[in-house]
NUTORRO-638432 format. One record per residue (C-alpha): residue in three letters; residue number from 1; x, y, z. Coordinates in Angstrom, 1 decimal. Example, Ala and Ser with C-alpha at 12.3 -4.5 7.8 and 13.67 -1.06 7.14 Angstrom:
// residues 2
("ala", 1, (12.3, -4.5, 7.8))
("ser", 2, (13.7, -1.1, 7.1))
This chain:
// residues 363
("unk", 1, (-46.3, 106.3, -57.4))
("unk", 2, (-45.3, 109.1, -55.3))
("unk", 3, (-42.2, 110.8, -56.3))
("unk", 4, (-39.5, 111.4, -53.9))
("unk", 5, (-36.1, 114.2, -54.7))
("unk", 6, (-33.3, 112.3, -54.8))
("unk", 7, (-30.7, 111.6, -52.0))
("unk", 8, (-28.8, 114.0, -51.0))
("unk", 9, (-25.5, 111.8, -50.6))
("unk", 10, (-24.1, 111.1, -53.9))
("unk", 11, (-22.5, 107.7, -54.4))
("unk", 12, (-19.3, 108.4, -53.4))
("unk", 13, (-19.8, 110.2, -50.7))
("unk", 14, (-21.5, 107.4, -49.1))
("unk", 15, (-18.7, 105.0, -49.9))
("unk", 16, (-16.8, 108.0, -48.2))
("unk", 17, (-18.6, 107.6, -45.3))
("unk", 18, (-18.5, 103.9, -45.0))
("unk", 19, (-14.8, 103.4, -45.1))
("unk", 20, (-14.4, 105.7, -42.4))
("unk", 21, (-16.6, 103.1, -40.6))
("unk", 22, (-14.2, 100.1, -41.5))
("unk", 23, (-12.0, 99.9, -38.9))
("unk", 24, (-9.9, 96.1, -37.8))
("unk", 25, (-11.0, 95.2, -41.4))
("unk", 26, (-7.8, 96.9, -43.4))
("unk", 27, (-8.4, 94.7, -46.8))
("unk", 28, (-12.0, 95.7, -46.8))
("unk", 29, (-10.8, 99.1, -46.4))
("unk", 30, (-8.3, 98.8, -48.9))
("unk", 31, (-11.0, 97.3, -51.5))
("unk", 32, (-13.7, 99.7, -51.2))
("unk", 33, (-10.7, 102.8, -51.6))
("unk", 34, (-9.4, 100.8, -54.5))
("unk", 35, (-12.9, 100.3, -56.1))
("unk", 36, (-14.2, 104.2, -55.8))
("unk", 37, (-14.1, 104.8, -59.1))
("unk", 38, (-15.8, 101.4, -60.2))
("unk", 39, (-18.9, 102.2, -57.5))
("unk", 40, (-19.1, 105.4, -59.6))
("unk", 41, (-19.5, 103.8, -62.9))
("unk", 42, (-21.8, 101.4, -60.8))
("unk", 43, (-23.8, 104.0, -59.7))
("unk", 44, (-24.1, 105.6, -63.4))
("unk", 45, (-25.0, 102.9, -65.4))
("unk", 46, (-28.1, 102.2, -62.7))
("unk", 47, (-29.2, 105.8, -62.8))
("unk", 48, (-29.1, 105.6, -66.4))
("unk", 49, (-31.6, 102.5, -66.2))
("unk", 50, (-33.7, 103.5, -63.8))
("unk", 51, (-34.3, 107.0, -65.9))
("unk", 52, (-35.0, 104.8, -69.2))
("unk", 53, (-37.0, 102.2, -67.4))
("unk", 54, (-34.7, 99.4, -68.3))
("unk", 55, (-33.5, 98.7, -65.0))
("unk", 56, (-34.9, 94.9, -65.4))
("unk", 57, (-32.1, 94.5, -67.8))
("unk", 58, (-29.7, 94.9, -65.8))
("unk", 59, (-27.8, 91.6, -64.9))
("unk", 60, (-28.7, 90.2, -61.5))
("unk", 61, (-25.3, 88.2, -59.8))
("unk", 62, (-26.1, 84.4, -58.7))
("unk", 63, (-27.7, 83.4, -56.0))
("unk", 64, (-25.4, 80.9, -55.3))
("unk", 65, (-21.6, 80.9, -54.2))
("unk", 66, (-19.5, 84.4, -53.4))
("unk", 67, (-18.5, 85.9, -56.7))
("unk", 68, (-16.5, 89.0, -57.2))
("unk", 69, (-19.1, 91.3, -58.4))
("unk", 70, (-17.3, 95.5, -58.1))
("unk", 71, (-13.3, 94.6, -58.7))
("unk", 72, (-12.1, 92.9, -56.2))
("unk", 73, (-15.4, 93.4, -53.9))
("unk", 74, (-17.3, 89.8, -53.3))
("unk", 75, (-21.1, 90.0, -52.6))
("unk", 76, (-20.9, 89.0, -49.3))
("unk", 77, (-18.2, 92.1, -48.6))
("unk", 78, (-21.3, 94.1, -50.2))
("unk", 79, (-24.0, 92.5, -48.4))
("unk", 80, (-21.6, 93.0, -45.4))
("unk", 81, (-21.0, 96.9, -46.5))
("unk", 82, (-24.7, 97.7, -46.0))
("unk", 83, (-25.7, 95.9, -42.8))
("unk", 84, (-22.0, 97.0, -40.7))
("unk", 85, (-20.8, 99.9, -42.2))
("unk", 86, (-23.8, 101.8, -43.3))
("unk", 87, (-27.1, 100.7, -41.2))
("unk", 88, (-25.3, 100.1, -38.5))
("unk", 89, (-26.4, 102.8, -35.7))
("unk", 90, (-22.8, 103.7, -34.7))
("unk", 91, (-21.3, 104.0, -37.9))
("unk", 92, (-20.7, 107.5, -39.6))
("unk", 93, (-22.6, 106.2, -42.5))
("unk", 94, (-25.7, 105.7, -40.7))
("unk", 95, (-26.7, 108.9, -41.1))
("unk", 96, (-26.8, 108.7, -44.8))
("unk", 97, (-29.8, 106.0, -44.2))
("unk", 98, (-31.2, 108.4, -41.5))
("unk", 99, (-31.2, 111.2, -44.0))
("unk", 100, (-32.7, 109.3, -46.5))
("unk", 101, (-35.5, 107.6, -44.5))
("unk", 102, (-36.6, 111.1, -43.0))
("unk", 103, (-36.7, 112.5, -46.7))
("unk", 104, (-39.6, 110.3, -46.9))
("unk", 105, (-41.5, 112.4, -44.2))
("unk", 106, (-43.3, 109.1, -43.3))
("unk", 107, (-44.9, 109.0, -46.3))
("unk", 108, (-43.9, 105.7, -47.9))
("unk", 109, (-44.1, 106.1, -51.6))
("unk", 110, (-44.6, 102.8, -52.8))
("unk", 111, (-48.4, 103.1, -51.5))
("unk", 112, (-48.8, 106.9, -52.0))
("unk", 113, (-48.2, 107.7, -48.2))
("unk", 114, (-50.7, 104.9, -46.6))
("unk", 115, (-47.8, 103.3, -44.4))
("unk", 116, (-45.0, 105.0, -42.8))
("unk", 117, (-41.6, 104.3, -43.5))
("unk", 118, (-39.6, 102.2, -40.9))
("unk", 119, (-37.2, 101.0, -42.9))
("unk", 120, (-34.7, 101.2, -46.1))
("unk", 121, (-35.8, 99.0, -49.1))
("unk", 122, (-33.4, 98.2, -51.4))
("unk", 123, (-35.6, 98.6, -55.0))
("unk", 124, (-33.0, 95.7, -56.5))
("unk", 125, (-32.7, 93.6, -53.7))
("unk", 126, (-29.2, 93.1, -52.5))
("unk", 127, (-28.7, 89.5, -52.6))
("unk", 128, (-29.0, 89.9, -56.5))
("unk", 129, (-27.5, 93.1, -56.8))
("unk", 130, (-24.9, 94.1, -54.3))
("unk", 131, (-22.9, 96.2, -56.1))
("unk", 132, (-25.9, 98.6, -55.7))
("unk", 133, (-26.3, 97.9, -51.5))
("unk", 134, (-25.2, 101.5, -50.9))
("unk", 135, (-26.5, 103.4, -53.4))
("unk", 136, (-28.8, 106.0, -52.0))
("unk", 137, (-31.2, 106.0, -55.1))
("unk", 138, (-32.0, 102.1, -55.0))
("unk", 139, (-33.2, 102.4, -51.8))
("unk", 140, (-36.4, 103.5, -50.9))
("unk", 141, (-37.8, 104.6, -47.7))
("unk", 142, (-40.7, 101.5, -47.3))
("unk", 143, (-43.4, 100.7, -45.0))
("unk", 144, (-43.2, 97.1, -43.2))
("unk", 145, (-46.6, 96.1, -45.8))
("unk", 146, (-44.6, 97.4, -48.8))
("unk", 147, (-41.4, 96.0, -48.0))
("unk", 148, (-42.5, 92.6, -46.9))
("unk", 149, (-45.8, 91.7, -48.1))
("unk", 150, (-45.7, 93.7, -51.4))
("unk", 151, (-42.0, 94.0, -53.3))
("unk", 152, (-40.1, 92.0, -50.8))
("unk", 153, (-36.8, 90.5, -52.8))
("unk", 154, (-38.6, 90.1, -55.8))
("unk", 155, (-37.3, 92.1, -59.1))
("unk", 156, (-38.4, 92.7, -62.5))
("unk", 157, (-37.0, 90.3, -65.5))
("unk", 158, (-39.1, 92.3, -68.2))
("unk", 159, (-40.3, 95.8, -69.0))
("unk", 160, (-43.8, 95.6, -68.1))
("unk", 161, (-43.2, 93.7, -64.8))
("unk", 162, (-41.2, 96.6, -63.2))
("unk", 163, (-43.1, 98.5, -60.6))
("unk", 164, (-42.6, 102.4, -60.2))
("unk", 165, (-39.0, 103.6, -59.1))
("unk", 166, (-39.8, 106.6, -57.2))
("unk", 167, (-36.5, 108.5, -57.4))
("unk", 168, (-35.6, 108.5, -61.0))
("unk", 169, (-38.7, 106.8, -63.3))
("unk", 170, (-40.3, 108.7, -66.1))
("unk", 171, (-42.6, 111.8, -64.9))
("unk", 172, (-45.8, 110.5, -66.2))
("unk", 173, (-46.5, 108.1, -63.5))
("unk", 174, (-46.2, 111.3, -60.9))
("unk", 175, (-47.7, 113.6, -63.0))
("unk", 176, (-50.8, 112.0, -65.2))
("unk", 177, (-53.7, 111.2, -63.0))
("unk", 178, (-53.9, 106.8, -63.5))
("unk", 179, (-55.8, 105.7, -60.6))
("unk", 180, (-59.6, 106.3, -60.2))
("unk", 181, (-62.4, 105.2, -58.6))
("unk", 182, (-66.5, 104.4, -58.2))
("unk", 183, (-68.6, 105.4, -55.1))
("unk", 184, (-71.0, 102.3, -55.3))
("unk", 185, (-74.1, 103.6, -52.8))
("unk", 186, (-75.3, 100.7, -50.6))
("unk", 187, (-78.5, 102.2, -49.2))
("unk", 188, (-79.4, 106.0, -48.8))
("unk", 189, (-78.4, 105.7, -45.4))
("unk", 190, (-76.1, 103.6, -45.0))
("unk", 191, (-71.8, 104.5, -45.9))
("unk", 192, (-71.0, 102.7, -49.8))
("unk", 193, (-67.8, 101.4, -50.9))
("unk", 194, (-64.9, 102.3, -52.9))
("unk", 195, (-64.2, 100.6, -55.7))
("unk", 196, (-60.4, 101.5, -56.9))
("unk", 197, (-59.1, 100.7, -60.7))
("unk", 198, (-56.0, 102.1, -62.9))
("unk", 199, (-57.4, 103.9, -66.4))
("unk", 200, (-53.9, 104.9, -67.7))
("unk", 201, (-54.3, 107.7, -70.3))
("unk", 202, (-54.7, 106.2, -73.8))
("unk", 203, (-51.4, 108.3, -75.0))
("unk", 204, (-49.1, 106.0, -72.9))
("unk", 205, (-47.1, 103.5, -74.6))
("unk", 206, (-48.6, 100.0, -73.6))
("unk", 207, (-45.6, 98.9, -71.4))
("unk", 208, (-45.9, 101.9, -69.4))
("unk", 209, (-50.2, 101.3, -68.7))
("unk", 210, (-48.8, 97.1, -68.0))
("unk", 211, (-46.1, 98.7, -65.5))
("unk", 212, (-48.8, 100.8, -63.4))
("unk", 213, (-51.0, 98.3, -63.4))
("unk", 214, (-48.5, 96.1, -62.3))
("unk", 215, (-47.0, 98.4, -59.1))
("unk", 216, (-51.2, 98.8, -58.5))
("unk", 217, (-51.3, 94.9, -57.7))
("unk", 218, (-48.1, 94.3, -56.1))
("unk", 219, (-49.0, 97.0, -53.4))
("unk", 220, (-52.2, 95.8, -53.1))
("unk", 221, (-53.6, 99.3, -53.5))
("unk", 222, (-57.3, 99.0, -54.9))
("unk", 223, (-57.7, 97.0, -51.1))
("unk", 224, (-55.6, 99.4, -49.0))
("unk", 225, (-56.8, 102.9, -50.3))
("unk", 226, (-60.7, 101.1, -50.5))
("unk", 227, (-59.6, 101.0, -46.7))
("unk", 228, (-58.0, 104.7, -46.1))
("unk", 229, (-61.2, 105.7, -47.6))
("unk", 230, (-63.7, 103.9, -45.7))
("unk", 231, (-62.4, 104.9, -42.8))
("unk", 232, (-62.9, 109.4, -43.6))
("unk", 233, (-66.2, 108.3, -45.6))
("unk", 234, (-68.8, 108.9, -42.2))
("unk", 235, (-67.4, 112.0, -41.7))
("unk", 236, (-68.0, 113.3, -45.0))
("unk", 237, (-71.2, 112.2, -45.4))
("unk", 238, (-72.0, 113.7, -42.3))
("unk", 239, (-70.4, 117.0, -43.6))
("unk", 240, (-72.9, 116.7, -46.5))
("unk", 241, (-76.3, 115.5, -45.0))
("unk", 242, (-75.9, 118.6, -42.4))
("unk", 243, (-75.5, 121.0, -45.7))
("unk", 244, (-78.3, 119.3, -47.8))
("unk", 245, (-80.0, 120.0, -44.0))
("unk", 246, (-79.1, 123.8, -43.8))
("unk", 247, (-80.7, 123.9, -47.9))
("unk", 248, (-77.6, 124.3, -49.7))
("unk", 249, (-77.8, 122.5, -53.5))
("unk", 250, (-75.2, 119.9, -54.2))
("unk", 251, (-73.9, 121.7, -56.8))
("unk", 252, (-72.6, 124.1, -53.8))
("unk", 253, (-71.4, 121.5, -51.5))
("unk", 254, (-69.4, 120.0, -54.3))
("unk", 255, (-67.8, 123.5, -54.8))
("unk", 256, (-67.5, 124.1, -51.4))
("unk", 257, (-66.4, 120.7, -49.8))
("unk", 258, (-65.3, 118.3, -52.3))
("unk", 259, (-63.9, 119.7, -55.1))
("unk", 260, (-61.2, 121.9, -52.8))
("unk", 261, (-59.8, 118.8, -51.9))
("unk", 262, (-59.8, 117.5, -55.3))
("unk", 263, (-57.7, 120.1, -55.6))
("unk", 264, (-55.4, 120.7, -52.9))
("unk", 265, (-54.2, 116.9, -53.2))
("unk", 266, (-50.8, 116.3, -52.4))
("unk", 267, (-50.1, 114.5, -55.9))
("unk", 268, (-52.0, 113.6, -58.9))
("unk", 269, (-52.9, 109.5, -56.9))
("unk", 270, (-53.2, 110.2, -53.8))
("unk", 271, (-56.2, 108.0, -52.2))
("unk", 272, (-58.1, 111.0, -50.9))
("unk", 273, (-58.3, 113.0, -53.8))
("unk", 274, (-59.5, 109.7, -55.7))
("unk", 275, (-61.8, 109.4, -53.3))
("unk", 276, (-63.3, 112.8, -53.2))
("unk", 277, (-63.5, 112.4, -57.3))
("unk", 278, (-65.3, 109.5, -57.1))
("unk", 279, (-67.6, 111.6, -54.5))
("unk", 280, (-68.5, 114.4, -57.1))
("unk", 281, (-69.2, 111.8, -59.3))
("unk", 282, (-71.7, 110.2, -57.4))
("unk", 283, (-73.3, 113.2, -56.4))
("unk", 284, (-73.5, 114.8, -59.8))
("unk", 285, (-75.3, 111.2, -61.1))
("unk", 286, (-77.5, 111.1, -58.3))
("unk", 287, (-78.6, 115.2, -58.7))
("unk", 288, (-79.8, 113.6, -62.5))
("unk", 289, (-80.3, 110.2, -61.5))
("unk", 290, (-83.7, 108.9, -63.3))
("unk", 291, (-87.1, 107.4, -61.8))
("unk", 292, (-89.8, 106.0, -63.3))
("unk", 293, (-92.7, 107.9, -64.8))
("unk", 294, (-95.1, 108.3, -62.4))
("unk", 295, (-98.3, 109.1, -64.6))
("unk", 296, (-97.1, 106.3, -67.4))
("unk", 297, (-95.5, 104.2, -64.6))
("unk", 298, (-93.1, 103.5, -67.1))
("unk", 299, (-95.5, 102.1, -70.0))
("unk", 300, (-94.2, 105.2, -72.0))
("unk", 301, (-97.3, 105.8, -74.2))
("unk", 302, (-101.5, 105.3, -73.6))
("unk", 303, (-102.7, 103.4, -75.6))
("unk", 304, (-101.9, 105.6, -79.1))
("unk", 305, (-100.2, 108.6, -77.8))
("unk", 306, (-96.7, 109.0, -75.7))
("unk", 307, (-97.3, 110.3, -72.1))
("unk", 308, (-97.5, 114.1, -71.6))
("unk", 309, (-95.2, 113.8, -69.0))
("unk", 310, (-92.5, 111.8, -69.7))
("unk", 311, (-92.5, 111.8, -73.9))
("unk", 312, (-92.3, 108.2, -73.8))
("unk", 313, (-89.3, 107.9, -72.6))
("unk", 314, (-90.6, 106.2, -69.6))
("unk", 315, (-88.6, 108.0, -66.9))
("unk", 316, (-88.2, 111.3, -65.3))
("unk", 317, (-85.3, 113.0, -63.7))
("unk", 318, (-85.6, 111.8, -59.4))
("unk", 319, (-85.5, 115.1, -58.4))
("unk", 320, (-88.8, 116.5, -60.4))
("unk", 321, (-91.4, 117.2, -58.1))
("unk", 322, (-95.0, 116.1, -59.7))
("unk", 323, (-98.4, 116.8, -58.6))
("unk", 324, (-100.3, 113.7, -59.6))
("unk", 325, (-103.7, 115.1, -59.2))
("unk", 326, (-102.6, 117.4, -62.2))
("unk", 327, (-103.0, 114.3, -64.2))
("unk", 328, (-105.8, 112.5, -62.9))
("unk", 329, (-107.6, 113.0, -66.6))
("unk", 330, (-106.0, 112.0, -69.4))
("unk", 331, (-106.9, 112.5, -73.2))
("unk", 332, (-109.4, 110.0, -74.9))
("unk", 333, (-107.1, 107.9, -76.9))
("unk", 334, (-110.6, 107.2, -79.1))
("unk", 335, (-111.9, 110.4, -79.7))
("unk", 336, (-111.5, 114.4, -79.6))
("unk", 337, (-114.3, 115.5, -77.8))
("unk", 338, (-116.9, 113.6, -80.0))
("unk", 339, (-119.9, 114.0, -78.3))
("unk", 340, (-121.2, 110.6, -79.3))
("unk", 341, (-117.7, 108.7, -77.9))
("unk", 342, (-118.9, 106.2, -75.9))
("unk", 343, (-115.6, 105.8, -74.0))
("unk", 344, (-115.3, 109.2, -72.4))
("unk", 345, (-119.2, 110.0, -73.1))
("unk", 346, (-118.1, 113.4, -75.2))
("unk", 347, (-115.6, 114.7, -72.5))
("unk", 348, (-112.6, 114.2, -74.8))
("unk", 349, (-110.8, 112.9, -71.6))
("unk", 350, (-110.7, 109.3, -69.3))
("unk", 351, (-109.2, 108.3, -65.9))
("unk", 352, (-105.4, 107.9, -65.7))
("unk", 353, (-106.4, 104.9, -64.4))
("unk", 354, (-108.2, 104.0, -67.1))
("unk", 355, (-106.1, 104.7, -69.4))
("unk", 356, (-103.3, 102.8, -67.8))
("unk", 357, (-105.4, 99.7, -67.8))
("unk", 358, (-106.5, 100.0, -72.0))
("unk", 359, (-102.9, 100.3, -72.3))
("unk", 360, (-101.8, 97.4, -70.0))
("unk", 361, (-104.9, 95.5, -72.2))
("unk", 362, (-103.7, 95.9, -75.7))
("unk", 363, (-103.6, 93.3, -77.5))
């Protein structure tokens, strides 16, 4: 969900690099030289995928036994490629996996930047793919809660299982806002809670809304940013109790503090703009939230005639300041100013309270 430019290294420089690492090993050697071009066409046909989102089609190799899988290559020669001759600290290919985790800028983009990267994750696992062990654009610089409690080795057998690539999937999922999010108040003075969802646009095609949905569980993200959030909610609300305090309208304090960082969000997801969204939200409902009529108290109508102050609609907007004493005396739902009315005695007028009580009374 957070895109990422794509490695520097090409494919084939980093099966440059990891031969020069191959040394006491001269058929290795001799297989991985002998195989360049294959790791090439390799490397194609998954970039190819990945850009189409069909990468789940691609044919995982079997679990079980040692089969050649690139040439002459077995999967555990590729298995063996990535964790001696490329992650391995004193190998010249290590800093292909250095450049690539620090690309990152500990911002792992499986969660939007939450965790930190500490590690390479290999997007097809490589104990089902291994011919893609080294290729710089299947892996991903993870956090520990993305790489192990989240994705782990699992991979996508259908379209609307796959989760987000970040290198090379379609630009909608970086671009389009999908995640959102409700402030749900508690009390007035107490910190709410975030309540995170995914509201794809409606123009996406329906595999694409199943596929964000589907990274949006396996990350665990509707608990984790609910969390981020929480934890910079008491300082905003500080920031805007001490401007309601200093008399400034919420419709400045949204311009002023939360809709800059609407704004200024690192990418079209990212928890903290959500968050401040769903802020400006609240605010703006609560600026026109509704009360109940306080003349009416909410019966709508006295007796025959709606309430002067509400319409009949029963409610008023919360922030209307009302003088109740400017209603004390209502009109005489039996008369209009008959001298002879025996209810208001000719004044044409009766007691809210009255009033309130013949209307209560009706049969």
């Amino acid at each position: 969900m957070m895109l990422l430019n794509e490695p520097l290294y090409t494919f084939e420089q980093t099966i440059d690099e990891c031969i020069l690492g191959v040394t006491g090993n001269d058929s290795l050697r001799e297989k991985l030289i002998a195989s360049k071009g294959d790791f090439s066409n390799a490397g194609m046909q998954y970039r190819y995928a990945a850009s189409t989102a069909e990468l789940y089609a691609l044919q995982p190799v079997s679990v079980g036994g040692d089969p050649e899988v690139i040439n002459a290559l077995k999967k555990s020669e590729l298995v063996k490629l990535y964790e001696q001759y490329f992650r391995a600290s004193e190998k010249p290919a290590r800093k292909v996996y250095d450049a690539i985790l620090n690309s990152a800028q500990d911002k792992c983009p499986f969660c939007g930047g939450i965790g930190t990267p500490r590690n390479l994750d290999h997007f097809l696992p490589k104990s089902h793919y291994p011919q893609f062990s080294v290729l710089p654009s299947n892996l991903v610089p993870s956090c520990r809660d993305c790489n192990m409690d989240g994705k782990g080795e699992n991979f996508a057998i259908s379209a609307e299982k796959q989760i987000i690539q970040p290198y090379l999937d379609k630009q909608r999922f970086f671009i389009d806002q999908w995640i959102f999010a409700f402030y749900v108040s508690v009390d007035d003075g107490e910190p709410g809670v975030f309540q995170y969802y995914v509201s794809p646009p409606e123009s996406w095609p329906e595999v694409d809304k199943h596929r964000a949905r589907r990274h949006f569980e396996v990350f665990d993200l509707a608990k984790r940013f609910a969390t981020k959030a929480a934890e910079q909610l008491g300082i905003v609300l500080g920031q805007i109790r001490s401007m309601e305090q200093a008399g400034l309208d919420i419709s400045v304090i949204k311009s002023v503090l939360l809709q800059p960082a609407i704004e200024t969000a690192q990418f079209s997801n990212h928890w903290q703009k959500v968050m401040y969204q769903a802020l400006c939200n609240h605010y703006t409902e609560k600026k026109y939230r509704l009360k109940k009529c306080p003349v009416c108290e909410g019966e709508c109508s006295f007796f025959n005639y709606f309430c002067p102050l509400c319409r009949g609609d029963g409610v008023v907007e919360a922030q209307l300041e009302i003088d109740i004493s400017d209603y004390e005396y209502l009109k005489c739902p039996e008369c209009d100013g008959w001298e002879r009315c025996r209810l208001c005695s000719g004044n044409g007028r009766i007691s809210r309270d009255k009033a309130l009580e013949m209307t209560r009374n009706r049969p």
